[in-house]
C-alpha positions as a printed Julia matrix, in Angstrom:
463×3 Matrix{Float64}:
  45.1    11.32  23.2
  42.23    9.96  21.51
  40.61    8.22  24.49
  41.01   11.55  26.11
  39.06   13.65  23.86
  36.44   10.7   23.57
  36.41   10.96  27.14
  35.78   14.61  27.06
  33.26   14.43  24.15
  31.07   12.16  26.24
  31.11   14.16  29.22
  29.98   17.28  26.83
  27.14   14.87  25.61
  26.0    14.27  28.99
  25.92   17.55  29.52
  23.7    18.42  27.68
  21.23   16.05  27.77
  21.17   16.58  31.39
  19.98   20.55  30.5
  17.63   19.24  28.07
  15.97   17.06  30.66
  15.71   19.49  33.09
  14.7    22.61  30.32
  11.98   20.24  29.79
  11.13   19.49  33.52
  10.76   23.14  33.8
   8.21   24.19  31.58
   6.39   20.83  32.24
   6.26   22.44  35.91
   5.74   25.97  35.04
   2.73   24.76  32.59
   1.38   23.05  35.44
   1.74   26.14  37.83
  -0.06   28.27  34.95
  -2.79   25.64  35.01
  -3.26   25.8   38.96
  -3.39   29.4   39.05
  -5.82   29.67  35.8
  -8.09   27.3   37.95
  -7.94   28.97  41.06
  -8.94   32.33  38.78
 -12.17   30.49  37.52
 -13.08   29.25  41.3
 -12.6    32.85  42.62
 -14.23   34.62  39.9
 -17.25   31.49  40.06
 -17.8    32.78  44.19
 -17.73   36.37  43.25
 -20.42   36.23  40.94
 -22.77   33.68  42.72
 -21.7    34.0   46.11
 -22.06   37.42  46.57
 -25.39   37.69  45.42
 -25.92   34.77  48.38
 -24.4    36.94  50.59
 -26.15   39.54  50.15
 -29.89   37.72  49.63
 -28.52   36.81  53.77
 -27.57   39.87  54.83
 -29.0    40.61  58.47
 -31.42   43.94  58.27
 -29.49   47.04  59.68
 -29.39   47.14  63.13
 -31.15   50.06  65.37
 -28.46   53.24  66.49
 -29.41   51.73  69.87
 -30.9    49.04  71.48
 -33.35   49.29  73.75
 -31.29   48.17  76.58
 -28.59   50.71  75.5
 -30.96   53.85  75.63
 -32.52   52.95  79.07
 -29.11   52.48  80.59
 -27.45   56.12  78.9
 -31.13   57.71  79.68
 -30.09   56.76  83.11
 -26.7    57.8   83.44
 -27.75   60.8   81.77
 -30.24   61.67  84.25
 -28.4    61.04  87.03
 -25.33   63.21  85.29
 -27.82   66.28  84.98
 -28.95   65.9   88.96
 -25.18   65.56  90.74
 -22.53   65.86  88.2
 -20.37   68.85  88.1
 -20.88   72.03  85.91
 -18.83   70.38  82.93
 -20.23   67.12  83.16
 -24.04   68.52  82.87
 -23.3    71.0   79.75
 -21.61   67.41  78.36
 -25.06   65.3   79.34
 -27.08   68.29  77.92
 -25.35   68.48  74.45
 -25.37   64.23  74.58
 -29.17   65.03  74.25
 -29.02   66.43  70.48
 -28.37   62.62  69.52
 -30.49   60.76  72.31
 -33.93   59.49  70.65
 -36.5    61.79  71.25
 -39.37   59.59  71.79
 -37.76   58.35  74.66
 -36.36   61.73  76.22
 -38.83   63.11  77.59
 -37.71   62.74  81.18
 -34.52   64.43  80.53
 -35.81   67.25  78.9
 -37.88   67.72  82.19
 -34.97   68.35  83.47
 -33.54   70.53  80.75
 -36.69   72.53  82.31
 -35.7    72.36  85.84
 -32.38   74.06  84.91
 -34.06   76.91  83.34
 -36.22   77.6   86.06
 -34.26   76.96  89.05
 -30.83   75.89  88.56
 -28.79   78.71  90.34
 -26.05   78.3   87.95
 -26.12   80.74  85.33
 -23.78   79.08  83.47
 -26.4    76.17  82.95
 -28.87   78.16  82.13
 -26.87   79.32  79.26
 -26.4    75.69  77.91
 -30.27   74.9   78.52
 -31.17   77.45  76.32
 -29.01   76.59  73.91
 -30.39   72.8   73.88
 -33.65   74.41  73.98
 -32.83   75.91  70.24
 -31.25   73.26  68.64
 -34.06   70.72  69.94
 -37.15   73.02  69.8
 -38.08   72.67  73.01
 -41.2    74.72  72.66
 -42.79   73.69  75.98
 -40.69   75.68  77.86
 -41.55   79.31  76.15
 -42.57   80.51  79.64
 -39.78   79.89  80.99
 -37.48   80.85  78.06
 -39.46   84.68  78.07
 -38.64   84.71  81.84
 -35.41   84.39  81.37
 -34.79   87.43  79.2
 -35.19   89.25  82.3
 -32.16   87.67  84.16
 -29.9    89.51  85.75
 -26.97   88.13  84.02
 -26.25   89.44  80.44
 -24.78   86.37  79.23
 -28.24   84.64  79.8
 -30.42   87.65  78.62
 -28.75   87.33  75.36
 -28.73   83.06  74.8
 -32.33   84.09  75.62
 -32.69   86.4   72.9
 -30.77   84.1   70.46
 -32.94   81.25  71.57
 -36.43   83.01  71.28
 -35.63   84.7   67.9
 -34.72   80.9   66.58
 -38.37   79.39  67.92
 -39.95   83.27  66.89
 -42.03   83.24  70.7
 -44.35   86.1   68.91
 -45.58   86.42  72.77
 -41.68   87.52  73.95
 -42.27   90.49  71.62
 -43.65   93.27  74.89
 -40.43   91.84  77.16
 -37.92   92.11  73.47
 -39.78   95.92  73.06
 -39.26   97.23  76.27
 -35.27   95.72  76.9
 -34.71   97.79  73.27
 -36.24  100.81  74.65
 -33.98  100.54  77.63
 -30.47  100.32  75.86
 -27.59  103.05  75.05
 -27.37  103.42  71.03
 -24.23  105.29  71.21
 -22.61  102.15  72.56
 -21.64   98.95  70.31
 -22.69   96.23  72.26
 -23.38   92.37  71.68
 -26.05   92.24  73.72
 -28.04   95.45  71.4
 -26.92   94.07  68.04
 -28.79   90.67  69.17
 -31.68   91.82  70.52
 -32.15   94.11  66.67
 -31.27   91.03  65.04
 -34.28   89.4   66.6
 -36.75   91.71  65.55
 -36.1    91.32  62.03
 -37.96   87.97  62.95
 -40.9    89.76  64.14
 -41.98   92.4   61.75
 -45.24   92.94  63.18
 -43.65   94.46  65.93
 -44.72   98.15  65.28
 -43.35   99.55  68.7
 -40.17   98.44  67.99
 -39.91   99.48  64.04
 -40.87  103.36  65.58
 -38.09  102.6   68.18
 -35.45  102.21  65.84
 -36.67  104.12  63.06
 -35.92  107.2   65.67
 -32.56  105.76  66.79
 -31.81  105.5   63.19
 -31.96  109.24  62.18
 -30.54  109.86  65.5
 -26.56  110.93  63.99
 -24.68  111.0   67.33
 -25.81  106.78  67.91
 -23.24  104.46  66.87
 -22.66  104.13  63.51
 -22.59  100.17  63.69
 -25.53  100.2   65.08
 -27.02  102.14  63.05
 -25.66   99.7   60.29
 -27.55   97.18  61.9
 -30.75   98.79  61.96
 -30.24   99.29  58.2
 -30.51   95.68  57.6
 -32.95   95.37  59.82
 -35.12   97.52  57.98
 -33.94   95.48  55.2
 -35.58   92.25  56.3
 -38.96   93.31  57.55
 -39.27   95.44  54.29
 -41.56   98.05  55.44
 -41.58  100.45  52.69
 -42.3   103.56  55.01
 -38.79  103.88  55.59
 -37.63  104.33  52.03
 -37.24  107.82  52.12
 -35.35  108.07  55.29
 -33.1   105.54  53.77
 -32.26  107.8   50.7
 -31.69  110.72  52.47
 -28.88  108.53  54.3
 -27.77  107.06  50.94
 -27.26  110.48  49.21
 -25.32  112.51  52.87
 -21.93  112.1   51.98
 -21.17  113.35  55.48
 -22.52  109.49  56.75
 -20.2   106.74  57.27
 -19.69  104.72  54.19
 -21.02  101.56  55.86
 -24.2   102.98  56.78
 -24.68  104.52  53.12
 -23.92  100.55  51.86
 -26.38   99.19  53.97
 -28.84  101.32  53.84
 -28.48  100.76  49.66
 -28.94   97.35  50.48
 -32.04   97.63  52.43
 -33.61  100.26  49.78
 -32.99   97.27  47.29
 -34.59   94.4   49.53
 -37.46   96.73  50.07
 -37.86   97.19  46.45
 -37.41  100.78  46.43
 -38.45  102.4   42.68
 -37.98  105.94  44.52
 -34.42  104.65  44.96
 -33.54  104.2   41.22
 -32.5   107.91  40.05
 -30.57  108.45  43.13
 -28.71  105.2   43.14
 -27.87  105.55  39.47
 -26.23  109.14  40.27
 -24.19  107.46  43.03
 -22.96  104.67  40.46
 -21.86  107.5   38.13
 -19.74  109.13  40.78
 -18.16  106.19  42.3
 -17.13  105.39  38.61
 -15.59  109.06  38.1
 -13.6   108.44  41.24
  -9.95  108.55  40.17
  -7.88  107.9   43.17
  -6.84  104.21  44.3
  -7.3   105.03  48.11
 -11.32  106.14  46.98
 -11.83  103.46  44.84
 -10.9   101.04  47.22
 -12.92  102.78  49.89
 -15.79  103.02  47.78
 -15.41   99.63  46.57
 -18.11   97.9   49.25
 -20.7   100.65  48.37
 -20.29  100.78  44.76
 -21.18   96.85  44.93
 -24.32   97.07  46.94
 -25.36   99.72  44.68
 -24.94   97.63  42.1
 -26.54   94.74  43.53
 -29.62   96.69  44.58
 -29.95   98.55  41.09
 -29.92   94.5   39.72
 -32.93   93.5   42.29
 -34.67   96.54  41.21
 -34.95   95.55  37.53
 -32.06   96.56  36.15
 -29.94   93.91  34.78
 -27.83   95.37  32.22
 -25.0    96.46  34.65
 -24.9    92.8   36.24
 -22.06   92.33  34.37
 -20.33   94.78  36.89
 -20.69   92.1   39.76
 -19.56   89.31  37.12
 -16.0    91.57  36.91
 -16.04   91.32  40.76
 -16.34   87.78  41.66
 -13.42   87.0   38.43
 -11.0    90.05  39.97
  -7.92   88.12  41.4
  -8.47   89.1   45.31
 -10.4    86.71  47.13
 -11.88   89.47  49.21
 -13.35   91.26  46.47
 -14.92   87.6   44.77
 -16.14   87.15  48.6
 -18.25   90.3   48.31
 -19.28   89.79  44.94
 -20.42   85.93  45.37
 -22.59   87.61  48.62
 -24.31   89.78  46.43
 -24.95   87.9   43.48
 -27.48   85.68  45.18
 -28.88   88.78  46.89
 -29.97   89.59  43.1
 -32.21   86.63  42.66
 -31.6    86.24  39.4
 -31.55   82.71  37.6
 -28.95   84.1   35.21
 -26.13   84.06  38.15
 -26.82   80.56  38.61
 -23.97   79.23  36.43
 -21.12   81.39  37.84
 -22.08   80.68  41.46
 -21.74   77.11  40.3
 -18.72   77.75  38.63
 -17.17   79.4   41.72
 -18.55   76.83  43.98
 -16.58   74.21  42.47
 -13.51   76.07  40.86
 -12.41   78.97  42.49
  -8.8    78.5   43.96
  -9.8    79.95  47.03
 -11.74   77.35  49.64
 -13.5    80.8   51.62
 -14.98   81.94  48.27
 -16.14   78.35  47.27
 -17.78   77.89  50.54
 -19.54   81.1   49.97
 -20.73   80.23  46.38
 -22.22   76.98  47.58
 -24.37   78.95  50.24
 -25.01   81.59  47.95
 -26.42   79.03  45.66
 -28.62   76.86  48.33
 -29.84   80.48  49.35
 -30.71   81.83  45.75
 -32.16   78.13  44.83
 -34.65   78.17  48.16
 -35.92   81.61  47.0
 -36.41   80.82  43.22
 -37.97   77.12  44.85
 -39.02   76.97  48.18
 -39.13   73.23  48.31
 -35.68   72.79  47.46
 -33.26   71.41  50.22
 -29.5    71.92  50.1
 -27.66   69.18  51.26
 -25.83   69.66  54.46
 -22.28   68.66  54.82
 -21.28   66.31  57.88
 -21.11   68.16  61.03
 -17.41   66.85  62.61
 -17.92   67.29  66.28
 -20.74   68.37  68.54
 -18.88   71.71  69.19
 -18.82   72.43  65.43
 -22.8    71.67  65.31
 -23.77   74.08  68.19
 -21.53   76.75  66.61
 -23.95   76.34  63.18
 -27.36   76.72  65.13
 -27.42   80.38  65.22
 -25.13   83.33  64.94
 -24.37   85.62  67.68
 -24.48   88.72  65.93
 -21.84   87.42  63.18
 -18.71   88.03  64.65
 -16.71   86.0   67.08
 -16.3    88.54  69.65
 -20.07   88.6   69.71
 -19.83   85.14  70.85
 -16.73   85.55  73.87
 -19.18   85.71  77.01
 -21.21   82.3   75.64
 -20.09   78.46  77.38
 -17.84   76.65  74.9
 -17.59   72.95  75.14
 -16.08   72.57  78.36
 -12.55   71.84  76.71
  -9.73   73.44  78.71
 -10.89   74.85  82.6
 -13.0    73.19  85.06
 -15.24   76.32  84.94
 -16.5    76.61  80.52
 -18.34   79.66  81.36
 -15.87   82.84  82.2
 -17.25   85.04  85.06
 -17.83   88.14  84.94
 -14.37   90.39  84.53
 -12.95   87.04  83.71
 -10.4    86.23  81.26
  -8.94   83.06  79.25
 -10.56   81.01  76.97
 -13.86   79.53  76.67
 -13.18   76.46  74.88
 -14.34   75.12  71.61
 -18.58   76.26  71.86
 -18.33   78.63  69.09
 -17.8    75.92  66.14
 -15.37   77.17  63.66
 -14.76   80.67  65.3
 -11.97   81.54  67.49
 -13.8    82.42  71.34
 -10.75   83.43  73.4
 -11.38   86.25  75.69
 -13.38   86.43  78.71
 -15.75   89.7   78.42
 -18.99   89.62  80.29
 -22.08   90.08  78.8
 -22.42   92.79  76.26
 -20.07   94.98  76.93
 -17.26   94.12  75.2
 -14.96   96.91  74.43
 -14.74   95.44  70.62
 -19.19   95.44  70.73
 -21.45   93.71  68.54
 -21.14   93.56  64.94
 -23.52   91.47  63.31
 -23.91   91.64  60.29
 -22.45   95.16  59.58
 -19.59   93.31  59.06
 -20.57   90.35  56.74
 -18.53   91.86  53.84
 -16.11   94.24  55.31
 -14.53   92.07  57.84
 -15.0    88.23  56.51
């Protein structure tokens, strides 16, 4: 029995010294393993610090968009893609030319010139004139003018779109006398553009007494005669003021003209306008019915808003209510107007709204209001523009026509979806992605559209 338990007390002995030998083997190699890795640390924090700045003392100069080599092989394909390619391929080639150096395009916009004077496609004209725009092709006037004559609506009005952009002062007699031609008791895209380029020629006189007349005219369309509210507006020709009020103050007048014919009486800097504008206020606040309120709503704003441009800044607070009320719709119109004020004082809640309002439509809005109201108060400030995603989104941004989508239906899209981009005439389906952001189905011709122009009549009511 004894030797047994000797035996056993030895083995236990063992034992254990066999643990101890290999507790100590293991922090002898886990010490080492902390060593290696503490060393590795100091070599990779050692080439961080003084190899980077090697690096980067070595770092090649930025290399050109293209090389040479790479422009005089796409200026060829290009070329030769403008001369035999199909109608989709050439509106693709022409909108390739917004990015294509322009010290070395010259060639190709020869061509861009060629289309607009004797391509027979229509369709192509349409996309030359719009490359013409964004590029500021300004050696082809001539031919631009000429083509506000074109027998094809769809071109007349890229023409007018494209001529108001460049403001060809000498297109004014050919702008005068298609104005004097058109129907004013009919809504169309084509009438709401050409208006909408006159308010970049104010020293048009022939034109101001043309629509000063369709203006008091009743039985016109009362869109229209929206539109030539703002236009009047925007070449702020104080001769109209009075013909404005009289509008303002007949109930019997749609309440879209009366709001923007308040809003050109402010822009004009109407004092005549104060009294009367101030007795509106008053009874659009004694209105007691929720159907009237609301309807009044849009007028009792630009009232507001023109009252605040024409000194008086004690009901500003008004607007303020507005753009906090808990419909987006209602903080859209507000935002709008607040830079129309031009006050310094709205700065802070355009800001505000720009980067905290829930809704994404009203923040967009507050940023633009805020680049606008910041480029009147300093006219060598420059907003930053956002990255444009896609070619399609940038030509939708160069211009709008007439402010609506359905303004825009007749115009080429990008060439997505069809082999023809450019619906003829009757035509339906979609025109692909050419308006930018805005939705372009439908296939009307020219401008008459059944829905007609809009333009800005509708920058509040309908956004």
């Amino acid at each position: 029995m004894n030797s047994i338990e000797e035996s056993r007390t030895l083995k236990k002995k063992t034992a254990n010294c066999n643990n101890r030998e290999n507790d100590s083997l293991s922090v002898f190699h886990t010490g080492k393993i902390l060593r290696n890795g503490l060393t590795c640390l100091v070599l990779l924090f050692s080439f961080l610090i003084h190899g980077t700045s090697s690096l980067s003392a070595k770092e090649a100069p930025p290399k050109p968009k293209y090389t040479e080599e790479q422009i005089r092989k796409k200026k060829e394909v290009l070329s030769k893609v403008l001369k035999y390619g199909t109608t989709k391929e050439r509106a693709s080639a022409l909108r390739e030319l917004e990015d294509f150096p322009k010290e070395e395009a010259g060639e190709l916009y020869d061509q861009v010139g060629v289309i607009l004077g004797k391509d027979p496609d229509w369709s192509m004209k349409i996309y030359a004139l719009r490359i013409s725009g964004i590029l500021k092709l300004t050696q082809f006037e001539d031919k631009i003018i000429a083509l506000l004559k074109h027998d094809q609506q769809d071109v007349q009005k890229e023409a007018v779109y494209v001529v108001k952009k460049l403001k060809f002062d000498s297109a004014i007699p050919t702008l005068t006398e298609l104005l004097k031609s058109q129907d004013f008791t009919k809504n169309t895209n084509f009438l709401i553009a050409l208006i909408e380029a006159f308010t970049e020629f104010p020293q048009a006189n022939e034109a101001y007494s043309v629509l000063e007349a369709r203006f008091q005219e009743k039985f016109n369309d009362p869109e229209v005669r929206a539109q030539i509210a703002l236009y009047f507006g925007k070449v702020k020709n104080p001769s109209i003021e009075n013909v404005l009020i009289t509008t303002v103050k007949d109930e019997k007048e749609p309440i879209t003209l009366r709001a923007y014919s308040v809003n050109a009486l402010g822009k004009i800097k109407s004092t005549a306008a104060i009294t009367p504008l101030r007795e509106l206020l008053e009874k659009i606040r004694a209105l007691k019915s929720k159907n009237d309120i609301q309807d009044y709503q849009a007028l009792k704003i630009h009232t507001i808003t023109a009252l605040v441009s024409l000194g008086d800044k004690e009901i500003i607070e008004e607007l303020y209510s507005f753009a906090r009320d808990d419909d987006a719709m209602v903080r859209l119109r507000a935002i709008k107007h607040l830079a129309e004020t031009e006050d310094p004082a709205v700065i802070e809640i355009l800001e505000y709204k720009a980067q905290r309002d829930p809704s994404e439509k009203v923040k967009r809005a507050a940023q633009n209001a805020l680049d606008q109201l910041r480029k009147k108060l300093d006219p060598s400030f420059t907003p930053v523009v956002p990255e444009t995603k896609s070619s399609s989104t940038k030509e939708g941004g160069t211009r709008k026509a007439g402010g609506s989508s359905s303004s825009r239906r007749s115009r080429p899209g990008s060439g997505e979806g069809g082999s023809n981009p450019v619906p003829l005439s009757g035509e339906g389906g979609s025109t692909g992605g050419g308006g930018g952001g805005s939705s372009d189905s439908g296939g009307s011709s020219g401008g008459s559209s059944s829905g007609g122009g809009k333009g800005e009549s509708e920058d509040l009511e309908n956004d």
